[in-house]
N, C-alpha and C positions, 0 to 999 in steps of 0.2 A: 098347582105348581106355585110355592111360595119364593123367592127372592130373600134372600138374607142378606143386608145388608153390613158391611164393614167399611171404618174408616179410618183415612191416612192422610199420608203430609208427604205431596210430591211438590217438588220444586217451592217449600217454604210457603205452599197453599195448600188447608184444608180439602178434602174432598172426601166424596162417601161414593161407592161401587156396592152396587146391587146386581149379586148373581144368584144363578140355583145352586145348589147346596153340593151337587155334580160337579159342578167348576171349578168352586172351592177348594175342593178334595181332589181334584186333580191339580189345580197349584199349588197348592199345598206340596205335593210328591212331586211335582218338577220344580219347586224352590231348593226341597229337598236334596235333589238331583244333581241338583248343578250347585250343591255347596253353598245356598245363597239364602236369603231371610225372603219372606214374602213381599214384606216395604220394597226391599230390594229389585226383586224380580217382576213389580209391579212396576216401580220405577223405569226398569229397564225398555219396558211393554210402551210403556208412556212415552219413553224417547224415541220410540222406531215406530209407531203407528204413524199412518197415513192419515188422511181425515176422515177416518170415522172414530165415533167416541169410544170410550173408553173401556166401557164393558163390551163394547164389540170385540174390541180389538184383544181383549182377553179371552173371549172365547174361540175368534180365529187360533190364538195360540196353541190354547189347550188341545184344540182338534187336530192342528198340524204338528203339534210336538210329538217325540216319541215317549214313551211313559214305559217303565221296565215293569 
């Protein structure tokens, strides 16, 4: 299982998220979804997470979101 890493600029700080390639491609089509850029919908994840980090907290999403 390899991890592909991508990086962004939330709150005017650099960071890097490391997911499976699965994840990806399912944020991807719910950025999609909801009309929204991935920065964006990434950003979004980042303000309503609880305290776990950050790639947790995107794959919580992906697995409770609805995907068409």
């Amino acid at each position: 299982m390899n991890l592909i890493k991508k990086s962004f600029t939330l709150e005017g700080h650099k960071t890097s998220i490391a997911l499976e390639s699965e994840f990806w491609e399912a944020l991807g089509k719910l950025a999609e979804m909801s009309d929204s850029s991935l920065p964006k919908l990434i950003s979004s994840i980042d303000e309503n997470r609880s305290n776990r980090p950050l790639a947790s907290a995107i794959r919580v999403y992906c697995l409770t979101a609805k995907i068409k």
